[in-house]
N, C-alpha and C positions, 0 to 999 in steps of 0.2 A: 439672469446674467451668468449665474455660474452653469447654467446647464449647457447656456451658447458658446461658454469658453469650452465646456469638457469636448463639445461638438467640435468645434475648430481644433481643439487637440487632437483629435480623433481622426482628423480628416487630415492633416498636417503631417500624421502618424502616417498614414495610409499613403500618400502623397510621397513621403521621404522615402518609405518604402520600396513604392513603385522604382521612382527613380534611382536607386540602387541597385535595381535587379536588373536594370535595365545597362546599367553601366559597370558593375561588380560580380562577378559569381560568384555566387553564395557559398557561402563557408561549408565546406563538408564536416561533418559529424560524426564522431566515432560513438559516441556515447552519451546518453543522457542520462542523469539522475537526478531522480521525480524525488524531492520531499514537498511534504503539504505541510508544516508550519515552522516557523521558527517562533522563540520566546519571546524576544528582545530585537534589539540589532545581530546586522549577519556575523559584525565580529565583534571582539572583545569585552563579550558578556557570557552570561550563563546561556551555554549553546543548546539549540533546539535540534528539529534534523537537518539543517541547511548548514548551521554556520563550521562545522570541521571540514565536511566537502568542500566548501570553499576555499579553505586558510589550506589543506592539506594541499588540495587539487590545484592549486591557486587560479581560481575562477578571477580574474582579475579583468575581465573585460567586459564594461557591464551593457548592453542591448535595452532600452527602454523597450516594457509590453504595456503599455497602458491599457490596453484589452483587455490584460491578465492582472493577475492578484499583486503578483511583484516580477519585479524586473528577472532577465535570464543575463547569467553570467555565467563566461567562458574560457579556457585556457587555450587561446588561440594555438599556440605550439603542441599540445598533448591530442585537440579535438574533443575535448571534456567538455559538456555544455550543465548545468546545474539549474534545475527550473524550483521554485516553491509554489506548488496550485494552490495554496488557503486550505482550511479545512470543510470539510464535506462534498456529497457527491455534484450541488453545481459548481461549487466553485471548478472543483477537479476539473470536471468534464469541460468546460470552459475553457482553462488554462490549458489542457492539452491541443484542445482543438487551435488553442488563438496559435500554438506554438507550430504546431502542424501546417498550419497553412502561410504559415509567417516566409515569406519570398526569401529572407535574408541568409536562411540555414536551408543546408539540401539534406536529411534527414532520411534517405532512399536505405541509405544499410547504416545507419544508427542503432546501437545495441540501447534499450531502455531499461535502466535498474530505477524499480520503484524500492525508495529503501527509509521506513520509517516503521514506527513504536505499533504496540498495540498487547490488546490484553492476552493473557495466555490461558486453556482451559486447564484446571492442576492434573485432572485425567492423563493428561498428554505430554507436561511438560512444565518445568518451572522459569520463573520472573532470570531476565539476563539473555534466557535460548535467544537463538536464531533460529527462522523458519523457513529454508523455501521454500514458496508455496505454487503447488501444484495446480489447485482448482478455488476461483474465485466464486463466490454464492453470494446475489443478492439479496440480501435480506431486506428490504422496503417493499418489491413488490407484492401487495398483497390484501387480500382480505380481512378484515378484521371484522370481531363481534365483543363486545366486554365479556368478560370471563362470566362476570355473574347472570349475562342471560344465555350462555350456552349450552344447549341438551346435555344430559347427566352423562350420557358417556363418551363426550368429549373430552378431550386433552387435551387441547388450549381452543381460545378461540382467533386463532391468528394463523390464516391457511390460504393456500397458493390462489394466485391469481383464476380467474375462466374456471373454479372447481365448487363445491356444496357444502364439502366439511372438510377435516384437516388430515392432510396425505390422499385424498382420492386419488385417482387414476396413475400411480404409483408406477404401474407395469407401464403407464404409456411415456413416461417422461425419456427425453433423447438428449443426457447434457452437451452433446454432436449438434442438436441442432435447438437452439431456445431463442426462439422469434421475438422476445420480448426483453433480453438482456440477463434472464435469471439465472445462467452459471456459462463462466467463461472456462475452458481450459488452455495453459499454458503449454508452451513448449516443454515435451516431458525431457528429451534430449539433453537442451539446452540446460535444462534443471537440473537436471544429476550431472552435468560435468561441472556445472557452478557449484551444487553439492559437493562431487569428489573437490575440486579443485583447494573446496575450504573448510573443511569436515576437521581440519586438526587445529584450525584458529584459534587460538588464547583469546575467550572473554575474559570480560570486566566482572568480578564480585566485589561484594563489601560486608562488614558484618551485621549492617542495616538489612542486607538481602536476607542473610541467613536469618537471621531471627525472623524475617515476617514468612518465610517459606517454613518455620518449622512448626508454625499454625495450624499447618495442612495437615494434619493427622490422617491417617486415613489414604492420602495419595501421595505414594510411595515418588512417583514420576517427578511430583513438587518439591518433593523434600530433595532432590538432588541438588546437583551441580549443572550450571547452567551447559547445554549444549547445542551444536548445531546441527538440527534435523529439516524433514520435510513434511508438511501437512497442509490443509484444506485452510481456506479462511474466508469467513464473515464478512461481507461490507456492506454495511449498512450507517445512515446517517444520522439514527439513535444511538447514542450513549448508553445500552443497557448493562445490566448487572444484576445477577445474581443465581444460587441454584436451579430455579425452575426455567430460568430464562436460557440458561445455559443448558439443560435439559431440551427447552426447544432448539437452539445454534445446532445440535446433536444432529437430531433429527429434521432440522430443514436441508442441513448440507449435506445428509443421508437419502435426503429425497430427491432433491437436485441434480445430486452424482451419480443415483442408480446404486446408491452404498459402495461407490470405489472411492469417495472422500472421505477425510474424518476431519471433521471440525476440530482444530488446532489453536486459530488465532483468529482473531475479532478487530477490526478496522473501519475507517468508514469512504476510504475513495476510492478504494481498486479496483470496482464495479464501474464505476464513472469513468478514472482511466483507461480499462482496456476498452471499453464501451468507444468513448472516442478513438481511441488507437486502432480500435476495430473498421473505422469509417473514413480513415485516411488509409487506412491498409486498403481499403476498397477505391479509392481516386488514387492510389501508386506514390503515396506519398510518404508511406512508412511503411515496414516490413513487421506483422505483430508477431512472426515468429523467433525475435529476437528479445523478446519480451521477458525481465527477470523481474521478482516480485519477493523483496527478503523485506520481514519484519519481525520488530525484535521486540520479545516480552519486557513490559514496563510494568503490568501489573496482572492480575490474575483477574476474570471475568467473573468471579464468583466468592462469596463468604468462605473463611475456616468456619471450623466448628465453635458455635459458641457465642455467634456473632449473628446477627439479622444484616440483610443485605443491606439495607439502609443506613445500618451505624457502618457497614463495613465503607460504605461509598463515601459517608462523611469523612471517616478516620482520615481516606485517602485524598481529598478534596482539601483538609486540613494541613496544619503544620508543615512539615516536609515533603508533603504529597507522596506523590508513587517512589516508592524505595529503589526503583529500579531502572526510573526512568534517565539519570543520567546515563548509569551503565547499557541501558538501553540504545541510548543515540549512539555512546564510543562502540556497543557492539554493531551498531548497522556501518559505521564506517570503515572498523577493523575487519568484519568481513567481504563487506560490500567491493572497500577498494581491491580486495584483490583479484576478483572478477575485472574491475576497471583496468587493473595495471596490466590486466591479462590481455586484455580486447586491444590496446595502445599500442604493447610491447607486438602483439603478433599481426598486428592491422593488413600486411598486406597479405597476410593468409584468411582472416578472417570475415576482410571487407568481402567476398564472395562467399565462401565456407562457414557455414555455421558451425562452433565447436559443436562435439557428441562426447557425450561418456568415453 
């Protein structure tokens, strides 16, 4: 019975739809912005990555996706649209796709700020930064062997798709062209004037920060003050953690990119995003070269010294969780919107022109 009801929703959904499009033109879109979870409710709770885009933006218009994870809400007057995909790469890929081909929005020069958390490598950067990022790297596709039966002079046993051991055919990889989803690159353009545009933004600290960043011994980059840069990221739909693990992040997004990435930041939808974004950009239904990708360090992907990876994932699993993860959300929306208020304010320059540096 409840399967017949979801089906006649479904169909009811599709149904209203049509006839909308049929009698309505679709709302043009200046902007979307992709978070994948929120904590609670969208407002007046402890906010996840959804619920300040909302209340700021004032997404006040809500669009039932029953297809998708959760509803898309909109600020009819600005062209602001705010989707949450759920977390991981099906959800993601899902929710973009339902959103893409949804008749009710025209999405044709839609700018997309994916803008959510994720861990940070201390090599690169510390908990608070901003990252935007350049080059997406699958990390799921792949081979696997358990460590304990791999030839003695392997490095992991966890190695690229169609290949024998870990890094083969190195020289042949084209992150230009990967038939199978393994690294996307963004718009470099479009990156660095959202970089310049927001390089001088005041983040969020606290002294909860400080103290868990002064653990880092050893990595100078960690021990800082949080900032906004550019770097490579991870998406993959494991939850890993720890030095060796992060030792391979290194070297899979070094293999991926031909060594022009450096693994920065660790997530788990961006792959699946652009992935679909990639496939309505091919039926002319979205433009992927307006495609932004800012996320913000909540935690570190790996132990201080002193610590084994497993008590460190507890620690963080426990009591207050991630030190960083509030400052984390208020930083993707302190930088995020300014990008937003930039694409709104200059819309009739930009709905054809892509910004550049």
């Amino acid at each position: 019975m409840r399967y017949f009801a979801n089906a006649i929703l479904a169909l009811s959904f599709f149904a209203s739809a049509g006839h909308c499009a049929e009698t309505t033109p679709p709302i043009e879109i200046k902007a979307v912005v992709v978070a994948m979870f929120e904590i609670g409710e969208d407002e007046g709770d402890k906010a996840g990555e959804f619920q300040l885009w909302k209340k700021n933006q004032n997404l006040s218009t809500r669009y039932a996706l029953p297809h998708g994870h959760h509803d898309i809400f909109v600020n009819e007057d600005t062209g602001v649209m705010g989707i949450v995909t759920g977390m991981g790469i099906a959800r993601a890929s899902a929710a973009i796709t339902a959103l893409g081909l949804d008749p009710r929005f025209d999405l044709t020069h839609a700018y997309w700020l994916v803008a959510g958390i994720a861990g940070m490598d201390p090599a690169d950067g510390t908990i608070g930064s901003a990252v935007w990022t350049d080059y997406v790297v699958d990390g799921d596709l792949a081979h696997q062997i358990d460590a304990r039966e791999i030839p003695s002079d392997w490095k992991t046993g966890y190695f690229p798709l169609f290949t024998h051991s870990p890094y083969a055919n190195a020289a042949s990889v084209n992150p230009e062209k990967a038939p199978n989803g393994e690294v996307y690159i963004l718009n470099a353009s479009l990156r660095d004037w959202a970089y310049n545009l927001t390089k001088d933004t005041a983040l969020p600290n606290t002294p909860a920060m400080d103290k868990l960043r002064a653990t880092y011994t050893g990595y100078p980059k960690a021990l800082a003050a949080p900032t906004i840069m550019t770097g490579s990221h991870l998406s993959a739909s494991t939850f890993w953690h720890g030095a060796l693990l992060n030792d391979w992040a290194n070297d899979w997004v070094e293999y991926w990119t031909q060594n022009k990435g450096n693994f920065v930041t660790s997530g788990m939808e961006d792959s699946a995003t652009l992935q679909a974004l990639t496939y309505l950009d091919n039926a002319k239904l979205v433009d992927k070269n307006r495609v932004l990708i800012l996320r913000t360090a909540s935690n570190f992907t790996m132990q201080p010294a002193g610590l084994t990876a497993a008590k460190n994932l507890e620690l963080e699993s426990s009591g207050e969780g991630y030190a960083a993860l509030q400052s984390a959300v208020e930083a993707a929306y302190a930088v995020g919107s300014v990008v937003i208020e930039e694409i709104t304010t200059n819309w009739d320059t930009v709905k054809t022109d892509i910004p550049v540096k």
